[in-house]
C-alpha positions in Angstrom: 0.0 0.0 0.0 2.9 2.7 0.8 4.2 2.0 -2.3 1.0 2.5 -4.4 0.4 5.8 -2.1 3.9 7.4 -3.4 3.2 6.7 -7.1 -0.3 8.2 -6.5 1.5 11.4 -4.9 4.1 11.3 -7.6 1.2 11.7 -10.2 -0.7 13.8 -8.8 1.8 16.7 -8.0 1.7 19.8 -10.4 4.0 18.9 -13.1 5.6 21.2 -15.4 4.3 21.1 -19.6 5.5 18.1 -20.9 6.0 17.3 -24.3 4.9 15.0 -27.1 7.5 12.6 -25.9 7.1 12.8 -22.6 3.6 12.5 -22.9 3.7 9.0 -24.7 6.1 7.7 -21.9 3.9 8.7 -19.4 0.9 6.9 -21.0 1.7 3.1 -20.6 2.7 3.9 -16.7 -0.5 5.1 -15.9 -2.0 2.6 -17.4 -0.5 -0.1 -15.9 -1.3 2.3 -12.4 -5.0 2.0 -13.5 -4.5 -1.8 -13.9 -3.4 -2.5 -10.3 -6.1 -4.0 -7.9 -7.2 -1.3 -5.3 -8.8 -2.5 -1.9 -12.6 -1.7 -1.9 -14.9 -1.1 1.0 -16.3 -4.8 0.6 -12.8 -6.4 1.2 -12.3 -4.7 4.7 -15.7 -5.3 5.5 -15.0 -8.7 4.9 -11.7 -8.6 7.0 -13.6 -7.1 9.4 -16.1 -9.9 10.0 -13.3 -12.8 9.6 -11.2 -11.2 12.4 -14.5 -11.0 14.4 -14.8 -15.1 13.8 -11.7 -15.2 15.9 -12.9 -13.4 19.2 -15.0 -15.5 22.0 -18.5 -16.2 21.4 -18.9 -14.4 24.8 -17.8 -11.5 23.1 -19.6 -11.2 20.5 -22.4 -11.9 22.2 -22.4 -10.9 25.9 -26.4 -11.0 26.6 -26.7 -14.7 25.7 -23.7 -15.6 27.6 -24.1 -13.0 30.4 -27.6 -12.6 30.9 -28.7 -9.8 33.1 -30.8 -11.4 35.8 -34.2 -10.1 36.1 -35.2 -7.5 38.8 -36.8 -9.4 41.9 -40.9 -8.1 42.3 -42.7 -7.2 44.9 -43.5 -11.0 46.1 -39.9 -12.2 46.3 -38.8 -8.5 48.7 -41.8 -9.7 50.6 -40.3 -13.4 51.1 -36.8 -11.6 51.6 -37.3 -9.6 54.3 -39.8 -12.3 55.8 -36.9 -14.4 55.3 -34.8 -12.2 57.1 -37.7 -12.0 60.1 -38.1 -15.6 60.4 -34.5 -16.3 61.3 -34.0 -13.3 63.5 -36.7 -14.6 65.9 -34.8 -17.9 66.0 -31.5 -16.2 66.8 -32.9 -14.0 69.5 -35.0 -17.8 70.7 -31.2 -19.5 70.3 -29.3 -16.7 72.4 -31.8 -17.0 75.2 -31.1 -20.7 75.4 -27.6 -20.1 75.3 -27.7 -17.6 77.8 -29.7 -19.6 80.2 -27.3 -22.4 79.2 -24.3 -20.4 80.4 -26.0 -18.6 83.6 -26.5 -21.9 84.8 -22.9 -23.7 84.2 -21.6 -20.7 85.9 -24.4 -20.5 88.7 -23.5 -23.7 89.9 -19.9 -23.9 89.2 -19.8 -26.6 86.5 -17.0 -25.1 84.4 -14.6 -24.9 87.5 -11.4 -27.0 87.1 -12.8 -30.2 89.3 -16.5 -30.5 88.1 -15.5 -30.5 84.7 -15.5 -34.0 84.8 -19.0 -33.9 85.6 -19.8 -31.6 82.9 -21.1 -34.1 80.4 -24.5 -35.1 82.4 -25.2 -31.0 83.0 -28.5 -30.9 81.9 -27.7 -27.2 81.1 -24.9 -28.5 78.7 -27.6 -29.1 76.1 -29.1 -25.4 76.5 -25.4 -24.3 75.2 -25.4 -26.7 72.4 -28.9 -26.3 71.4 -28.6 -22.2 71.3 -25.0 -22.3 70.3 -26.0 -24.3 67.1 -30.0 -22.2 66.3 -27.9 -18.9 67.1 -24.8 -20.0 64.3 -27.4 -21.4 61.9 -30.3 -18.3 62.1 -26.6 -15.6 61.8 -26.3 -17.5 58.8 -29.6 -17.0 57.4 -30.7 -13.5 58.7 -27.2 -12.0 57.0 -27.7 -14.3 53.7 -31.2 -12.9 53.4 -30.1 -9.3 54.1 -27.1 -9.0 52.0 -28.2 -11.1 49.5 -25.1 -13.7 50.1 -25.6 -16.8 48.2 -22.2 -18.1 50.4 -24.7 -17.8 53.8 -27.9 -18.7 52.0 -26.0 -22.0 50.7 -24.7 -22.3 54.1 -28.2 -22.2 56.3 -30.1 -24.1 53.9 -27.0 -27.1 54.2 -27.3 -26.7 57.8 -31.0 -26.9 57.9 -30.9 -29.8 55.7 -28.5 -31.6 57.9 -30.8 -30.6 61.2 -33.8 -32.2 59.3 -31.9 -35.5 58.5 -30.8 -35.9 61.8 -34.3 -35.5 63.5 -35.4 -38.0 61.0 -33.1 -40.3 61.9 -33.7 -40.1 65.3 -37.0 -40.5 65.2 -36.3 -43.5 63.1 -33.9 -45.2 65.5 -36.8 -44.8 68.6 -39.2 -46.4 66.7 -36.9 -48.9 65.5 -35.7 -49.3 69.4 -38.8 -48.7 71.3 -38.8 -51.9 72.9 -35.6 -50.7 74.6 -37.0 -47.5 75.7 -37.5 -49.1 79.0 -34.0 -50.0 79.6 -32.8 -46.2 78.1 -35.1 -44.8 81.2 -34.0 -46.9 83.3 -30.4 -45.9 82.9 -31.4 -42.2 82.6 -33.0 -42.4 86.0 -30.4 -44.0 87.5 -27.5 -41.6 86.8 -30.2 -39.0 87.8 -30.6 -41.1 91.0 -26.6 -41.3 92.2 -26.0 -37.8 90.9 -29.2 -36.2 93.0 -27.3 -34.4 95.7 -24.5 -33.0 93.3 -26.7 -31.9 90.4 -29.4 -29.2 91.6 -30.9 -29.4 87.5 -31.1 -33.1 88.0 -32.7 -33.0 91.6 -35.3 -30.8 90.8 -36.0 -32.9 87.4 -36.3 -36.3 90.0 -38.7 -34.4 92.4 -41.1 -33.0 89.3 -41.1 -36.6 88.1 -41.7 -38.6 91.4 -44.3 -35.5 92.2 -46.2 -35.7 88.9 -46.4 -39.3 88.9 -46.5 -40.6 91.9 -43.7 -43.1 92.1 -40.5 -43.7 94.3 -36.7 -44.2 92.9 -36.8 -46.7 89.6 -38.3 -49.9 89.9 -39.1 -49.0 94.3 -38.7 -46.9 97.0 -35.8 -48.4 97.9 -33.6 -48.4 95.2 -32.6 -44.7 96.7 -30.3 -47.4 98.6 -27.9 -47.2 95.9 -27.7 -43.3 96.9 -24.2 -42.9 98.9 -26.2 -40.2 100.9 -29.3 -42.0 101.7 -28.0 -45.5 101.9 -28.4 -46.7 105.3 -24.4 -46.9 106.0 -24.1 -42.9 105.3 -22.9 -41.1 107.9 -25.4 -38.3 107.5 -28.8 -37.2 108.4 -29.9 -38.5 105.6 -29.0 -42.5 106.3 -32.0 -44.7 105.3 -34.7 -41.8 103.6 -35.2 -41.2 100.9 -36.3 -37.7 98.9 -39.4 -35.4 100.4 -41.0 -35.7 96.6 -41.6 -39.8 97.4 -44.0 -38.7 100.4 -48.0 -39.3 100.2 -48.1 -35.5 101.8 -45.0 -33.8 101.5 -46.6 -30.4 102.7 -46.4 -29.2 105.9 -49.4 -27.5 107.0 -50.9 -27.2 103.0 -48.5 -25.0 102.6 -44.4 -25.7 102.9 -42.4 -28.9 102.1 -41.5 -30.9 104.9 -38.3 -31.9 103.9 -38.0 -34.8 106.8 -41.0 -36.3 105.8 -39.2 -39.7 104.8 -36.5 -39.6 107.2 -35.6 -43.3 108.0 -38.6 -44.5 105.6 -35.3 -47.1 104.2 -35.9 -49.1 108.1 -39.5 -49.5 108.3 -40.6 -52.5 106.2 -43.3 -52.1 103.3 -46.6 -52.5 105.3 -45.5 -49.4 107.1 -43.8 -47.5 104.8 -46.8 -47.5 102.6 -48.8 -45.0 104.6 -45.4 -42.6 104.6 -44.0 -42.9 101.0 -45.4 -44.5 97.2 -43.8 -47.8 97.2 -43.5 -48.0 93.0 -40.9 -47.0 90.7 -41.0 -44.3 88.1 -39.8 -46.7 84.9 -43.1 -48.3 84.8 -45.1 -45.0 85.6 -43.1 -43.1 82.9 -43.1 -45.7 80.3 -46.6 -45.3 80.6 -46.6 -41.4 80.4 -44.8 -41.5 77.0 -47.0 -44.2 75.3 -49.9 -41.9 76.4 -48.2 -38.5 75.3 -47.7 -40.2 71.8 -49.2 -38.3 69.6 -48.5 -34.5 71.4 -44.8 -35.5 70.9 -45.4 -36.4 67.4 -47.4 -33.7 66.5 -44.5 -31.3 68.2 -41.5 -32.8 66.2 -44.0 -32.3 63.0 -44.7 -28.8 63.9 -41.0 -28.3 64.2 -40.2 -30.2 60.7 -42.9 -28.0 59.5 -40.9 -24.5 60.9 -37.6 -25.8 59.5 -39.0 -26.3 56.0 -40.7 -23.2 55.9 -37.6 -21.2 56.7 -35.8 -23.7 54.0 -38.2 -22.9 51.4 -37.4 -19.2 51.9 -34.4 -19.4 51.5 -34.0 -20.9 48.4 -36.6 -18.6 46.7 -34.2 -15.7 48.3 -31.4 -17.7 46.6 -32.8 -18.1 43.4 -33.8 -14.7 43.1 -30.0 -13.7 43.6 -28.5 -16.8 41.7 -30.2 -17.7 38.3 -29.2 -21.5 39.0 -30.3 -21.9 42.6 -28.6 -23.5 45.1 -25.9 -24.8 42.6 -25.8 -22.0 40.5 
């Protein structure tokens, strides 16, 4: 092309007269100028589009391959920030557990250096798991619903998942093991039963249960002789009695617990100690309280399914409003 541009400057500068002869040698050159193939507009329009051939499809065209995602409508700000509600009440109902939880290790002294040990039957133990676990989970949720973080809304909806398929399995297992239930209570009541002086969560759980149904220690009244404080060897007050809940009347005066009501109860034999304290064990009595609850338990873990998969379906309409492909987007 440089060439070519010269030759045309060359010709086309003001030239002084020429003559005859000059004239016919001048003649075949530009003719043989004329001759020569000049680039039209066509060609480099057809450069043009081969070099296009060569860039990305994505580039040449970015709304197929980078679709704008449409702007959410008035139904999915509604589930959003309903979204966003739902999980904030569970984290506020998840700190309260965990604060209870943690007033009461430190009330009683369970996370000092020598009652750690004990720290595994602390019935307040599962308050600090249970809130520790809603609180993290319902963060999760409440900022992925806010900030529109498909990161946190993956994250709560996995957890939720996981809570879901672990309740199912559990009640899978105590169905499958029912007919062990008995022996599960049995054992329960039993650690409750040794640990009844040390544990102030665990007494007051024996007393309500002895109370409310009207039973004695496990399978009698005097299986509270496996108590080191109440068996009849102790060295305390307490030697041969058992708790003021086993009483018929444990009231003083209608109106204040006679804690001495028992006392000794362990030496009199049954005849007699029947018109003091119930003679029968809770096992039996509590087995029996569970068959009959049945169905309010049922219908409580349903309820709760039912709260966890509402939450769970909000949160995957919030996450497919913010990721075209959902949860796997």
């Amino acid at each position: 092309m440089a060439p070519l541009r010269e030759r045309l400057s060359w010709l086309l500068r003001p030239r002084r007269a020429v003559g005859s002869g000059e004239s016919s040698r001048l003649l075949p050159q530009a003719s043989r100028l004329a001759e020569l193939p000049y680039p039209s507009d066509d060609d480099n329009d057809e450069g043009l589009l081969v070099e296009d051939t060569h860039l990305p499809a994505a580039e040449q065209h970015p709304e197929e391959w980078c679709p704008v995602p449409p702007k959410p409508g008035a139904f999915s700000h509604c589930v959003r920030y309903l979204a966003f509600l739902w999980n904030l009440l569970f984290l506020l109902l998840g700190l309260l557990a965990l604060g209870v939880g943690v007033w009461g290790l430190l009330a009683k002294g369970s996370l000092q250096h020598e009652r750690l040990a004990l720290l595994g039957s602390d019935p307040m133990l599962l308050f600090v798991l249970a809130g520790l676990g809603a609180s993290a989970v319902s963060l999760a949720g409440c900022l992925g619903a806010l900030r529109s973080s498909a990161c946190l809304l993956r994250f709560f909806v996995g957890a939720v998942l996981a809570f879901v398929g672990l309740e199912v399995l559990g009640g899978l297992l105590l169905f499958a093991a029912r007919r062990r239930l008995r022996d599960a209570l049995r054992a329960a009541l039993l650690l409750c039963l040794l640990h009844y002086q040390q544990e102030p969560d665990l007494r007051l759980l024996v007393d309500e249960v002895q109370r409310a149904l009207s039973c004695c220690g496990l399978g009698s009244y005097r299986d509270w002789e496996s108590n080191p404080y109440f068996n009849c060897s102790a060295p305390g007050v307490q030697a041969c009695s058992v708790p003021a809940s086993c009483c018929l009347d444990p009231l003083q005066n209608g109106s204040v617990t006679n804690d001495q009501c028992a006392l000794g109860v362990l030496r009199l034999g049954d005849m007699e100690a029947a018109g003091v304290v119930h003679l029968g064990g809770c096992v039996v009595q509590l087995g029996a309280w569970l068959r009959g609850q049945a169905g309010s338990i049922a219908t409580g873990a349903a309820v709760l399914v039912l709260l966890e998969a509402a939450g769970l379906l909000m949160a995957l309409k919030v996450l497919a409003d913010i990721v075209p492909g959902g949860v796997w987007g």
